[in-house]
Biotite code that builds the C-alpha atoms (Angstrom):
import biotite.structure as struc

atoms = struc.array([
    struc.Atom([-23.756, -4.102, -26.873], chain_id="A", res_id=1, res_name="UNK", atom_name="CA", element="C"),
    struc.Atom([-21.424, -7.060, -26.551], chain_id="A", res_id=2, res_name="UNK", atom_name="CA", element="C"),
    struc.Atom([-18.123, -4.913, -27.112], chain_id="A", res_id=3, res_name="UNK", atom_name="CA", element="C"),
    struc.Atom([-16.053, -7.834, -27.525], chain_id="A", res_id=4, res_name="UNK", atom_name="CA", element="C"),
    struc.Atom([-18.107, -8.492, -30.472], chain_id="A", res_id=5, res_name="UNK", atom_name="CA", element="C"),
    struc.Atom([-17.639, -5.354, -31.263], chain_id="A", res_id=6, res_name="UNK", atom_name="CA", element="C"),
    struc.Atom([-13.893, -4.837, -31.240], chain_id="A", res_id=7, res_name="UNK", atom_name="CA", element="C"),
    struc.Atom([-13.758, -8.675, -32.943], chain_id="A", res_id=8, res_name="UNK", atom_name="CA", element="C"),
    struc.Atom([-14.588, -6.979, -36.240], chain_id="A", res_id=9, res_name="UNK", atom_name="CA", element="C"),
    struc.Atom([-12.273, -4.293, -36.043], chain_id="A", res_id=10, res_name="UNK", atom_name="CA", element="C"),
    struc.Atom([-8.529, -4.586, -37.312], chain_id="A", res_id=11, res_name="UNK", atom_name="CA", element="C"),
    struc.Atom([-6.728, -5.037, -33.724], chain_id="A", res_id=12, res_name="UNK", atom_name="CA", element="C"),
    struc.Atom([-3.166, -4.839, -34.758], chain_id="A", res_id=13, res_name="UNK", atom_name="CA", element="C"),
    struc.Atom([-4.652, -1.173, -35.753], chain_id="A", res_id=14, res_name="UNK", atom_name="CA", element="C"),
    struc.Atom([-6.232, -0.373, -32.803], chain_id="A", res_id=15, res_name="UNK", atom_name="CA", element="C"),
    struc.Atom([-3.375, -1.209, -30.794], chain_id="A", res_id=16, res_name="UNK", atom_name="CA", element="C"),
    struc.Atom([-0.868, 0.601, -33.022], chain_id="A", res_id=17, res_name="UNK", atom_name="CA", element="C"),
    struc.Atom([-3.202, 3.727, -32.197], chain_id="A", res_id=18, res_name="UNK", atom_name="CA", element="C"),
    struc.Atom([-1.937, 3.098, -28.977], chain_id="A", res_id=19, res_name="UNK", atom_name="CA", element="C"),
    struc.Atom([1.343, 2.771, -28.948], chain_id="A", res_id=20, res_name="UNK", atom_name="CA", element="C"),
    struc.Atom([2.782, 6.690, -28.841], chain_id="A", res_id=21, res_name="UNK", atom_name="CA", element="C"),
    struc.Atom([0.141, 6.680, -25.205], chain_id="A", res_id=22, res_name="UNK", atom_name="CA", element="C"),
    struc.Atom([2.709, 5.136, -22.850], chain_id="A", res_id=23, res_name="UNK", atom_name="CA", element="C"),
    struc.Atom([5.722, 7.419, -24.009], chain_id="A", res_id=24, res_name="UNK", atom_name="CA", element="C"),
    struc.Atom([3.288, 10.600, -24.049], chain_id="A", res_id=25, res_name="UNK", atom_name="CA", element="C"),
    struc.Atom([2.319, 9.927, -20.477], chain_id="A", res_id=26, res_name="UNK", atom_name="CA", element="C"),
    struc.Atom([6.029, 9.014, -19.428], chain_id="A", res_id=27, res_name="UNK", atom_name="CA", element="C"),
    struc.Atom([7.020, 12.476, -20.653], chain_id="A", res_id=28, res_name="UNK", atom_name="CA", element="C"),
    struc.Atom([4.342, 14.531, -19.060], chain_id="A", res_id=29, res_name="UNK", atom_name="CA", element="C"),
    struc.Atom([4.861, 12.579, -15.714], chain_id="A", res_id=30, res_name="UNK", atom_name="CA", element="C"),
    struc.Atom([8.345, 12.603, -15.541], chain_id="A", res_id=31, res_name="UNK", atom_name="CA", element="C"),
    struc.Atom([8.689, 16.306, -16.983], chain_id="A", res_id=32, res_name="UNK", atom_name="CA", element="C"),
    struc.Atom([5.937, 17.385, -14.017], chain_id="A", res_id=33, res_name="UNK", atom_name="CA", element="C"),
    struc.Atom([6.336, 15.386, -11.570], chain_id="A", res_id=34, res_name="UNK", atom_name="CA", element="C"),
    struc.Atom([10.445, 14.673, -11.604], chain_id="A", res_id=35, res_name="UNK", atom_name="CA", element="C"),
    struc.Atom([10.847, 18.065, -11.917], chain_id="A", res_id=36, res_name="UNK", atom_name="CA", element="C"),
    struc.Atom([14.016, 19.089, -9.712], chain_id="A", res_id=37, res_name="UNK", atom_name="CA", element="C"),
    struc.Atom([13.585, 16.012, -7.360], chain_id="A", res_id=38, res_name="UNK", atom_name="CA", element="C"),
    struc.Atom([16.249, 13.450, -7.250], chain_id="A", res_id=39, res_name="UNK", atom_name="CA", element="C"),
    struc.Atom([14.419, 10.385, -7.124], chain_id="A", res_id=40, res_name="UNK", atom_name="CA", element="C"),
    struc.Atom([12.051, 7.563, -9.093], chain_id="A", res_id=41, res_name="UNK", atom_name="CA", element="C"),
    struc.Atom([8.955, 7.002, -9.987], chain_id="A", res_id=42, res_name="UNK", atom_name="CA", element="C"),
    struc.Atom([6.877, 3.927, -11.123], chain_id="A", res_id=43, res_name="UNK", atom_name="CA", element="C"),
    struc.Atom([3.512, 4.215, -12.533], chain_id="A", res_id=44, res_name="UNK", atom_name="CA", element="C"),
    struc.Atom([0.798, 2.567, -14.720], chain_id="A", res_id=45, res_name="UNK", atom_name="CA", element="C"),
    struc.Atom([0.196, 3.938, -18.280], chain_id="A", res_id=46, res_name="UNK", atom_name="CA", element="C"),
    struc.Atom([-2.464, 1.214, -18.657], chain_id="A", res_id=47, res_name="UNK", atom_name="CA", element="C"),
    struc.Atom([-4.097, 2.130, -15.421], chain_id="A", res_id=48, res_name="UNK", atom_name="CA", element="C"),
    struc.Atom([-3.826, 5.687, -16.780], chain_id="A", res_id=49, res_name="UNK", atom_name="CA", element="C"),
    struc.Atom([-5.645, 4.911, -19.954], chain_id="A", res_id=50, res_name="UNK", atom_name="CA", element="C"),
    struc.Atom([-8.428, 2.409, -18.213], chain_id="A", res_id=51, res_name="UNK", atom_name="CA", element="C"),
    struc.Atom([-9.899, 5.205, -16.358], chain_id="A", res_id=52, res_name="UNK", atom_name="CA", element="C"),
    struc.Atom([-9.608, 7.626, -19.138], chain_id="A", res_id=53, res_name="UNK", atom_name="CA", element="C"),
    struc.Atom([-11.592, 5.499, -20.590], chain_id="A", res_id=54, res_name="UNK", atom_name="CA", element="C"),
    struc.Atom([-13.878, 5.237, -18.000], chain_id="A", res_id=55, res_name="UNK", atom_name="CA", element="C"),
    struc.Atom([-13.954, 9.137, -17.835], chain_id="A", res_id=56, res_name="UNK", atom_name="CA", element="C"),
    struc.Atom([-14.880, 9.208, -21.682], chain_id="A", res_id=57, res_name="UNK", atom_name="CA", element="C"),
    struc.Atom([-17.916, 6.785, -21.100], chain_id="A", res_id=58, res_name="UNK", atom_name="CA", element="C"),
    struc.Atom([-19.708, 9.256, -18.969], chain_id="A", res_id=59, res_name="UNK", atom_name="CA", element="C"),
    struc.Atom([-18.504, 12.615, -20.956], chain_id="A", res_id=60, res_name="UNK", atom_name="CA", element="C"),
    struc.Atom([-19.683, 14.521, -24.265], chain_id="A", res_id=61, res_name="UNK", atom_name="CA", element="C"),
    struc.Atom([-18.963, 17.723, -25.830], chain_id="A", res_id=62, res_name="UNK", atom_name="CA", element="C"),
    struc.Atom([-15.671, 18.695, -26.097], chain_id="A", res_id=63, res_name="UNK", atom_name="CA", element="C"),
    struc.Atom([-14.715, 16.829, -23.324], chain_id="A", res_id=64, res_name="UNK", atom_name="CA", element="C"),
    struc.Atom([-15.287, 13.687, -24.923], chain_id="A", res_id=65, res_name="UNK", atom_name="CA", element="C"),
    struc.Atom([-13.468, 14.959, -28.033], chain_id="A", res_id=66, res_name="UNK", atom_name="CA", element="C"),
    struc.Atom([-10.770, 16.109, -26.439], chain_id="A", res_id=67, res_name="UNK", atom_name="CA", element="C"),
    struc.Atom([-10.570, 12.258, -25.140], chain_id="A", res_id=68, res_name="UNK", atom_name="CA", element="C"),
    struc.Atom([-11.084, 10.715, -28.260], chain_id="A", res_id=69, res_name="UNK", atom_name="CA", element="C"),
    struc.Atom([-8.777, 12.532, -29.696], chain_id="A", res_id=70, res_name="UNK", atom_name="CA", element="C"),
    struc.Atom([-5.829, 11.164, -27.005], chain_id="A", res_id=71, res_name="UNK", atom_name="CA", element="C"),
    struc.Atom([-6.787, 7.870, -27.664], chain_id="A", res_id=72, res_name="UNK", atom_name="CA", element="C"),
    struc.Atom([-6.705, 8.359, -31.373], chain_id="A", res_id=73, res_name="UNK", atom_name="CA", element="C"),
    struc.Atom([-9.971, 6.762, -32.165], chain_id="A", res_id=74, res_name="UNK", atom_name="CA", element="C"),
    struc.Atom([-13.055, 7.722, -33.223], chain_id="A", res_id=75, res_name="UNK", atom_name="CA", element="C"),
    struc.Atom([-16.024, 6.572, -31.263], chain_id="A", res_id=76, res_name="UNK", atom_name="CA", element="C"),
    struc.Atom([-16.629, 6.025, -27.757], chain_id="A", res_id=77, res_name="UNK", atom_name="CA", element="C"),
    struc.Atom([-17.583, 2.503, -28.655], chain_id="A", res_id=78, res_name="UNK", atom_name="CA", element="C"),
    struc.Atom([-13.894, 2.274, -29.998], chain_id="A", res_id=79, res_name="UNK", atom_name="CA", element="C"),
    struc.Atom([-12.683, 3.534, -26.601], chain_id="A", res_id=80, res_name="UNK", atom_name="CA", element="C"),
    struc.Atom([-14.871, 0.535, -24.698], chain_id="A", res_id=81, res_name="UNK", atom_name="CA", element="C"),
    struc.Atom([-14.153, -2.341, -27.322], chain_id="A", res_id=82, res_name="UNK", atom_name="CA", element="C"),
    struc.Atom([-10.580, -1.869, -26.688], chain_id="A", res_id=83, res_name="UNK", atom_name="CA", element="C"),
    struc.Atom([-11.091, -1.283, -22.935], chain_id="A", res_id=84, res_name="UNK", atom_name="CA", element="C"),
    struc.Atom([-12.988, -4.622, -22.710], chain_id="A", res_id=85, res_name="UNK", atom_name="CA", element="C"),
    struc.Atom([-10.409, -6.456, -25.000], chain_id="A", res_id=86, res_name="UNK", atom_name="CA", element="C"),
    struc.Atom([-7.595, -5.144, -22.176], chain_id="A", res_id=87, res_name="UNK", atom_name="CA", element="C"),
    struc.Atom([-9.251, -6.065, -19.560], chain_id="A", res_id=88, res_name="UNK", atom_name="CA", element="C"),
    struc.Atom([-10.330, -9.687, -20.929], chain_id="A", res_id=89, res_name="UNK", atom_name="CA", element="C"),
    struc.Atom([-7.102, -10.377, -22.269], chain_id="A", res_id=90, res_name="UNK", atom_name="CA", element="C"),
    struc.Atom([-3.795, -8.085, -20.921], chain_id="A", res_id=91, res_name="UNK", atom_name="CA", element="C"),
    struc.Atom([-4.425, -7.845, -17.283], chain_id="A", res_id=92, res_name="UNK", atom_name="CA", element="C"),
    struc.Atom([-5.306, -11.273, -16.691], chain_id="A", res_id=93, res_name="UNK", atom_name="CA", element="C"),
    struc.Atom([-3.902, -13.053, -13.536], chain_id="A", res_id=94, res_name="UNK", atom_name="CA", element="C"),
    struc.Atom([-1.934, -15.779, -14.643], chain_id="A", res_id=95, res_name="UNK", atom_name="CA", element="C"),
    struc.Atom([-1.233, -17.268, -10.965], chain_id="A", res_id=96, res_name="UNK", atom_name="CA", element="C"),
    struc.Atom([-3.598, -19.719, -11.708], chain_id="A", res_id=97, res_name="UNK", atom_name="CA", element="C"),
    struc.Atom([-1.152, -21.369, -14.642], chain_id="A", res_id=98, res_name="UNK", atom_name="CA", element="C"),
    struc.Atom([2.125, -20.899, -12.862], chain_id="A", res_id=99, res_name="UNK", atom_name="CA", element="C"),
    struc.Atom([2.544, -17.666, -14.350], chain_id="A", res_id=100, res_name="UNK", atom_name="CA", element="C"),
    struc.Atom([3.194, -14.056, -12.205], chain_id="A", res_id=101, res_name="UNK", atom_name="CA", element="C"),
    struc.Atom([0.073, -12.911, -9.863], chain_id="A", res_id=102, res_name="UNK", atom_name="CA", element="C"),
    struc.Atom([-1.681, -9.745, -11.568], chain_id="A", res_id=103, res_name="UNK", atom_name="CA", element="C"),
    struc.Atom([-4.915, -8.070, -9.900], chain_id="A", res_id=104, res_name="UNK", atom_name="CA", element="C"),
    struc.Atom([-6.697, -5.230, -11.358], chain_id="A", res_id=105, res_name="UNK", atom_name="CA", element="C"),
    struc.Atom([-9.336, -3.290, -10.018], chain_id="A", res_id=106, res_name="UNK", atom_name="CA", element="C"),
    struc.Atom([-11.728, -0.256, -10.972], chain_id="A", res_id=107, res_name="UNK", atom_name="CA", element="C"),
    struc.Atom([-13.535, 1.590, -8.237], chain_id="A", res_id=108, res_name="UNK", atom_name="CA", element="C"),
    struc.Atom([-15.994, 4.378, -8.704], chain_id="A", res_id=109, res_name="UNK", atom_name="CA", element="C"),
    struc.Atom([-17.366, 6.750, -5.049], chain_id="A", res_id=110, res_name="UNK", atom_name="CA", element="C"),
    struc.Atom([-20.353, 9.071, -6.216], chain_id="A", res_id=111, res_name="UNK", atom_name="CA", element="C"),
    struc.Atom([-22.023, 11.467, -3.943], chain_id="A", res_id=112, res_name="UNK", atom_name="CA", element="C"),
    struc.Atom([-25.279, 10.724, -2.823], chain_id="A", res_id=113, res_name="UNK", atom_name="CA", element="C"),
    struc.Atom([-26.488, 13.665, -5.053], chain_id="A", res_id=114, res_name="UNK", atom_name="CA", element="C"),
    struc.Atom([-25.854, 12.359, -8.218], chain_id="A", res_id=115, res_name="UNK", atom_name="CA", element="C"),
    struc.Atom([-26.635, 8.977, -10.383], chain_id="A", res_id=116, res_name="UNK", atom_name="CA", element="C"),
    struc.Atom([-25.149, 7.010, -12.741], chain_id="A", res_id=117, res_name="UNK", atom_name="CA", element="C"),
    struc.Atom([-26.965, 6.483, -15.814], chain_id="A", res_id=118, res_name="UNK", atom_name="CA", element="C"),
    struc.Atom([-27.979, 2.885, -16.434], chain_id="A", res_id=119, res_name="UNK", atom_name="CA", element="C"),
    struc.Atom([-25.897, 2.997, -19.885], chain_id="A", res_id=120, res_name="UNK", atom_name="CA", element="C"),
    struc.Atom([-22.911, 4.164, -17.807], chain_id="A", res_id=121, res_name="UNK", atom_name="CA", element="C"),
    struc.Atom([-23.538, 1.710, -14.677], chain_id="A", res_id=122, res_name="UNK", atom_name="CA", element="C"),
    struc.Atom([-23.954, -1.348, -17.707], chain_id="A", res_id=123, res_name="UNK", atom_name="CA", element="C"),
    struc.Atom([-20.528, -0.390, -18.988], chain_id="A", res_id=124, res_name="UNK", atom_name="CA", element="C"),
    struc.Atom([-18.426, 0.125, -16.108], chain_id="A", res_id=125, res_name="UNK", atom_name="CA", element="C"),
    struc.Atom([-19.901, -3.056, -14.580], chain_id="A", res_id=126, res_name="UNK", atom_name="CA", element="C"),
    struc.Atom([-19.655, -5.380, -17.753], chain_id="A", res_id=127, res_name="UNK", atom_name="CA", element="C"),
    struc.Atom([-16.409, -3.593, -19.313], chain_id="A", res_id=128, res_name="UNK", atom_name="CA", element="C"),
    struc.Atom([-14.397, -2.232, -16.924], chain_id="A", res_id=129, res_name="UNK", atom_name="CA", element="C"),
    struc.Atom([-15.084, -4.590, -14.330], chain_id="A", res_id=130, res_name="UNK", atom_name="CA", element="C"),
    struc.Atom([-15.708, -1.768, -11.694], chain_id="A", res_id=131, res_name="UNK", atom_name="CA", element="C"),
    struc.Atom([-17.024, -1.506, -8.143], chain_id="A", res_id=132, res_name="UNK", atom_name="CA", element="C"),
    struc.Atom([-19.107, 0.928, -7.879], chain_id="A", res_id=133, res_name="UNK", atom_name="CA", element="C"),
    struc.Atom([-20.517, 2.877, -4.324], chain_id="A", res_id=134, res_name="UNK", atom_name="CA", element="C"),
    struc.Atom([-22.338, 5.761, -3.354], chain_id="A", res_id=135, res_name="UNK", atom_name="CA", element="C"),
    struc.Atom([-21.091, 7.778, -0.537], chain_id="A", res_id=136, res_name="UNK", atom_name="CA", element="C"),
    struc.Atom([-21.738, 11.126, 1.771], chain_id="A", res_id=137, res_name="UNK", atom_name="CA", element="C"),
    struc.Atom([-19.123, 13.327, 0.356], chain_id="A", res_id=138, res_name="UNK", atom_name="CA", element="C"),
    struc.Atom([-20.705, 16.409, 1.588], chain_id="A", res_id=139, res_name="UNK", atom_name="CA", element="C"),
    struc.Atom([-20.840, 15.351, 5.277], chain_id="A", res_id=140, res_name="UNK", atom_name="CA", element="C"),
    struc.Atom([-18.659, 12.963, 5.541], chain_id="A", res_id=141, res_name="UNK", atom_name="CA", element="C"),
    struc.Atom([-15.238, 13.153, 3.152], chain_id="A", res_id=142, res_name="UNK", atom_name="CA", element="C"),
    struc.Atom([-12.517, 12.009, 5.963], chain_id="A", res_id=143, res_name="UNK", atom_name="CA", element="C"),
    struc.Atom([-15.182, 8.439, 5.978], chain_id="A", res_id=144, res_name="UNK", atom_name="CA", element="C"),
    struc.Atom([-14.792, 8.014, 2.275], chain_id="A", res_id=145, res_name="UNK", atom_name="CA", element="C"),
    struc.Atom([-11.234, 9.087, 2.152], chain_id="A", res_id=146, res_name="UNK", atom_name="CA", element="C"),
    struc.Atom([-10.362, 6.483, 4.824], chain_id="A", res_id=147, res_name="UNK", atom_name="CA", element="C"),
    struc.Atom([-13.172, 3.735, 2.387], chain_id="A", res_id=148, res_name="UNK", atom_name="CA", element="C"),
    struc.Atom([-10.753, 4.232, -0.823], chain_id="A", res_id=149, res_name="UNK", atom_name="CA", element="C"),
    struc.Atom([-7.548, 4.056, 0.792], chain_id="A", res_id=150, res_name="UNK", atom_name="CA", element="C"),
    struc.Atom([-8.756, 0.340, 2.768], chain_id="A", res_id=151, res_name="UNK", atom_name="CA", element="C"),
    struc.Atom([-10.247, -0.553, -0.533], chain_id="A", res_id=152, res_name="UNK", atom_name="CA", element="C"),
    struc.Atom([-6.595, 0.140, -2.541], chain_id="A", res_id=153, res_name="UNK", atom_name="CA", element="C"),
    struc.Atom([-5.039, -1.388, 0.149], chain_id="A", res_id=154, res_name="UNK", atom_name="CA", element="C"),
    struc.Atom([-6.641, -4.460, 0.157], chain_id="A", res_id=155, res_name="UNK", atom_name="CA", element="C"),
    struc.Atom([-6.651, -4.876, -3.217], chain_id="A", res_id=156, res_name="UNK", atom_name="CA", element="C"),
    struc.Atom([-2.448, -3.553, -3.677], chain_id="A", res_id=157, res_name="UNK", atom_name="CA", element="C"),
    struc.Atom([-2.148, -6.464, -1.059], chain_id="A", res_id=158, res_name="UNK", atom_name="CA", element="C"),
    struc.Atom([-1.003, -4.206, 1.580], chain_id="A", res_id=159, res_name="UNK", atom_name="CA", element="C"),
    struc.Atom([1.610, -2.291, -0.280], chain_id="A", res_id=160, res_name="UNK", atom_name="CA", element="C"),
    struc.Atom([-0.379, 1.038, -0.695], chain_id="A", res_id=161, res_name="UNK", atom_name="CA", element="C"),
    struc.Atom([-1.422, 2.020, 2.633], chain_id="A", res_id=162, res_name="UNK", atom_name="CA", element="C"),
    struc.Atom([-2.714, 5.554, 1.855], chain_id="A", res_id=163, res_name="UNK", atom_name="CA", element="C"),
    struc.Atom([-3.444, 6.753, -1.972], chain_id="A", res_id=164, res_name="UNK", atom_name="CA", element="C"),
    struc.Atom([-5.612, 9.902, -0.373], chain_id="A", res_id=165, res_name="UNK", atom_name="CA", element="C"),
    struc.Atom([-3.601, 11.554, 1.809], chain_id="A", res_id=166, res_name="UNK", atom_name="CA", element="C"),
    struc.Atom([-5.500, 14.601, 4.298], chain_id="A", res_id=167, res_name="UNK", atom_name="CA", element="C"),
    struc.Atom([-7.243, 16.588, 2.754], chain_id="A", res_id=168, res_name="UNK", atom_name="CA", element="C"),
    struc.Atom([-7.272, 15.220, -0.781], chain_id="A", res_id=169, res_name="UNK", atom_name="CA", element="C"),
    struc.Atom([-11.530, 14.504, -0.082], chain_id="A", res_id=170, res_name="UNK", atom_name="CA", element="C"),
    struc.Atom([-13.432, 17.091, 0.940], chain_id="A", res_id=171, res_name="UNK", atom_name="CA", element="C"),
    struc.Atom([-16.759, 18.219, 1.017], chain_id="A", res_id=172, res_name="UNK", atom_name="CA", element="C"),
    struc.Atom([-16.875, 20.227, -2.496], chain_id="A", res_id=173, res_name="UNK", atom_name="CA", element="C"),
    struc.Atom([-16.134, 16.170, -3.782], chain_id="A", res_id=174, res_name="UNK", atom_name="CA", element="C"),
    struc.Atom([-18.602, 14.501, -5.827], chain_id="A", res_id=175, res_name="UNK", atom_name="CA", element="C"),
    struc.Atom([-16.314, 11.896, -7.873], chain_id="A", res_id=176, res_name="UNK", atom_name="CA", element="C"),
    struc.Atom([-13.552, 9.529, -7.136], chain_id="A", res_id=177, res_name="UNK", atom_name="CA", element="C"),
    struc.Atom([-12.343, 7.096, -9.748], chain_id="A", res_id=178, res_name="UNK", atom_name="CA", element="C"),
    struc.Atom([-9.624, 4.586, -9.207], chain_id="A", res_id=179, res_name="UNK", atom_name="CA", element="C"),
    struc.Atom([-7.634, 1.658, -10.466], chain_id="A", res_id=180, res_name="UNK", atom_name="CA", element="C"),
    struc.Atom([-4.832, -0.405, -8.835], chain_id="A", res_id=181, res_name="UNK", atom_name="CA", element="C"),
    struc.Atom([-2.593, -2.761, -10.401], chain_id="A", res_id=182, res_name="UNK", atom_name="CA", element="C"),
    struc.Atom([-0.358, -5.390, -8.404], chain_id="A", res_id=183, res_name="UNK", atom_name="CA", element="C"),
    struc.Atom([2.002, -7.431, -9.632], chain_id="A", res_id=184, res_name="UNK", atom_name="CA", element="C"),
    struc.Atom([4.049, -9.854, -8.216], chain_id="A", res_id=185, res_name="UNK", atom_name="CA", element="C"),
    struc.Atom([6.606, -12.785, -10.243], chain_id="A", res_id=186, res_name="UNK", atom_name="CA", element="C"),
    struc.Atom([9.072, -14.499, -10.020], chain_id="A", res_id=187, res_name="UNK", atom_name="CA", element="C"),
    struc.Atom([12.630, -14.936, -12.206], chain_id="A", res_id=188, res_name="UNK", atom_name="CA", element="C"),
    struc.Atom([12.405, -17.876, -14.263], chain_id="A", res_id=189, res_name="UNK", atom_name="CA", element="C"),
    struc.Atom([16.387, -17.657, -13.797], chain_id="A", res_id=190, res_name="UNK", atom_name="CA", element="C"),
    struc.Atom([17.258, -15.716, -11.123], chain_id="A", res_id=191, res_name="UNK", atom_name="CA", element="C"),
    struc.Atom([19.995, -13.505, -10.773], chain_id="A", res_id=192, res_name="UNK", atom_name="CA", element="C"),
    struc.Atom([22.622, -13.754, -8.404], chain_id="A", res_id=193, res_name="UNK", atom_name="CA", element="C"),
    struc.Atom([23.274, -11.159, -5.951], chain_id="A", res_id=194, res_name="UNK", atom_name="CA", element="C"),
    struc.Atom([26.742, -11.279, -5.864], chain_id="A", res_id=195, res_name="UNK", atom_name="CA", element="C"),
    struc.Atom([26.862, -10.657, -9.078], chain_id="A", res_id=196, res_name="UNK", atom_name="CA", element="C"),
    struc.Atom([25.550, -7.117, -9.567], chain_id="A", res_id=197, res_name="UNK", atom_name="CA", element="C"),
    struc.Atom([28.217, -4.409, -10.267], chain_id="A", res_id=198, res_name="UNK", atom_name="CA", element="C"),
    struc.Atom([28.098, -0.793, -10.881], chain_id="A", res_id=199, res_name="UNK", atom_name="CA", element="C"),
    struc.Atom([27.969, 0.455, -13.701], chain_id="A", res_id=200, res_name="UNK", atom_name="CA", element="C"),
    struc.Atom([27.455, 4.239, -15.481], chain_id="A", res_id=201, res_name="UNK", atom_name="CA", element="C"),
    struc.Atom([23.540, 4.865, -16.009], chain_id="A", res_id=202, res_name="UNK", atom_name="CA", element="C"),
    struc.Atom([22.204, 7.723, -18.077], chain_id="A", res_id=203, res_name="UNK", atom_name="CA", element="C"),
    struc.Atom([20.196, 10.243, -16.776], chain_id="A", res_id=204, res_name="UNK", atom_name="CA", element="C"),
    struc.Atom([17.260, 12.419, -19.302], chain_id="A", res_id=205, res_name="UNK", atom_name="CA", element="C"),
    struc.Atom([19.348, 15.516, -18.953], chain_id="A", res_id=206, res_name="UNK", atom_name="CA", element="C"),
    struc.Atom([22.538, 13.596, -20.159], chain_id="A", res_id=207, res_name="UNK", atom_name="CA", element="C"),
    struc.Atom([24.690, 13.248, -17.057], chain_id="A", res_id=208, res_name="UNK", atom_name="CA", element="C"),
    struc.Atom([24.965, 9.859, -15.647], chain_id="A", res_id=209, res_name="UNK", atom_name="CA", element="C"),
    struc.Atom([25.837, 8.253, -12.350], chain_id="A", res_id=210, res_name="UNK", atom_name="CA", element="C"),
    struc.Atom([27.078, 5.175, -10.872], chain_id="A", res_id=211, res_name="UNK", atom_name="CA", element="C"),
    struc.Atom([23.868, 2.323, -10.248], chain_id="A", res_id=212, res_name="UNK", atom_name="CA", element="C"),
    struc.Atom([24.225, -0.740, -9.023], chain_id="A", res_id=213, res_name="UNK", atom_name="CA", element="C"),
    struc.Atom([22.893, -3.403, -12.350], chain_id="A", res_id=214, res_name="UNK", atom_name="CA", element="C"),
    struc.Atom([21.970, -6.856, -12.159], chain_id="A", res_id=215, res_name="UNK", atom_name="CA", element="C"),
    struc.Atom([24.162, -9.347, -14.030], chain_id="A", res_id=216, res_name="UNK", atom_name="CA", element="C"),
    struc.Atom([24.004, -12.864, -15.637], chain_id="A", res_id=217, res_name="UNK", atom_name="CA", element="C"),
    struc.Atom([25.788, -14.791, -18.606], chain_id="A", res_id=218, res_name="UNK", atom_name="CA", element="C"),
    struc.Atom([23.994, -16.756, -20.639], chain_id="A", res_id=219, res_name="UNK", atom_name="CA", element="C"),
    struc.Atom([21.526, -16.134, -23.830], chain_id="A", res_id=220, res_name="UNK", atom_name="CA", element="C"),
    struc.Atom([18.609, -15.372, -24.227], chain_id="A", res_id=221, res_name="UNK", atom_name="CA", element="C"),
    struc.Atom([16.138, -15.129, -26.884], chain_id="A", res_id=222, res_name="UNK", atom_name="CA", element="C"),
    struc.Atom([14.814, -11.968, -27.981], chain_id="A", res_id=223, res_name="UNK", atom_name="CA", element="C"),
    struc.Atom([12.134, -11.193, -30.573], chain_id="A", res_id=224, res_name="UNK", atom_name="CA", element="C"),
    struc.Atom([9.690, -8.504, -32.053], chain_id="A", res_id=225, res_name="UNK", atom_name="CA", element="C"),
    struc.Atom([6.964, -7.772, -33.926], chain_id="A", res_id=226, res_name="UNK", atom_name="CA", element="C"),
])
């Protein structure tokens, strides 16, 4: 199936808008879980996130794939992959090659030796999500493939993630890994000046706030929304 085809004949601006409560969902649960009692800050992908979700509903049924259909608020795994495949054509698109800010995405899949992918599956996650695909010796050899995923999200974070799976994280009981990077690099159109940033009160979740250091510029700008 040609799922850009597909998702052509559905209503997009509805599709999307299906979308649109994911990112603050995930922001909650991460930062509620993860945030917990640590004084620091986080960065992460909901996009990423939701790719291999959608990857993970591809290759499920039952309740499982239910339970994923029902976080994506649609209501067909062909859904899931139309809007996959119109994300991955058309949001996370490098624009270096117009002037525009570098973006690289990447999908990686490790199966164990013991298993297969179906040739539905493999079709999809080559055509749709775009994903490299390899099968490895989990069983006798997880500290190889460990050390295979983190040089793979290395080179493709351009050096900036050095180790995603820390000791330990594969072992022998392993028989999946899924991953996605995301890098990102651009530039200010107008840049700020570093003299210029001041501190200035910033609001935590819990209501307190403390002093951060905010970068500042006069001018105007445009602003718009749909």
């Amino acid at each position: 199936m040609d799922f850009c085809s597909y998702f052509s004949n559905m209503s997009l601006r509805e599709s999307v808008k299906k979308q649109s409560d994911i990112p603050w969902m995930l922001a909650k649960h991460v930062f509620s879980s993860e945030l917990k009692g640590i004084d620091s800050n986080m960065v992460f992908s909901p996009l990423s996130i939701q790719i291999v979700l959608g990857l993970i509903a591809t290759g499920s049924k039952g309740q499982t794939m239910d339970q994923l259909l029902s976080f994506f608020n649609l209501n067909s795994i062909e859904e899931v992959n139309s809007l996959s495949s119109w994300l991955v054509a058309n949001v996370l698109v490098d624009g270096s090659p117009r002037g525009g800010p570098r973006l690289s995405v990447a999908n990686g899949a490790w199966v164990d030796l013991t298993l297969s992918f179906k040739h539905s599956f493999k079709q999809i996650m080559d055509n749709v999500y775009k994903a490299a695909s390899a099968y490895v010796y989990f069983q006798n050899k997880p500290l190889e493939v460990a050390k295979e995923v983190n040089k793979w999200v290395e080179e493709k974070t351009n050096g900036l993630i050095k180790e995603i799976l820390p000791p330990g994280a594969v072992h022998n009981m392993t028989r999946l890994i899924l991953a996605n990077t995301l890098y990102f690099k651009g530039e200010w159109v107008k840049k700020f000046n570093a003299s210029e940033t001041k501190d200035y009160e910033f609001y935590l979740l819990n209501g307190t706030s403390i002093k951060a250091p905010f970068m500042t510029k006069n001018g105007f700008s445009t602003v718009a929304a749909a």
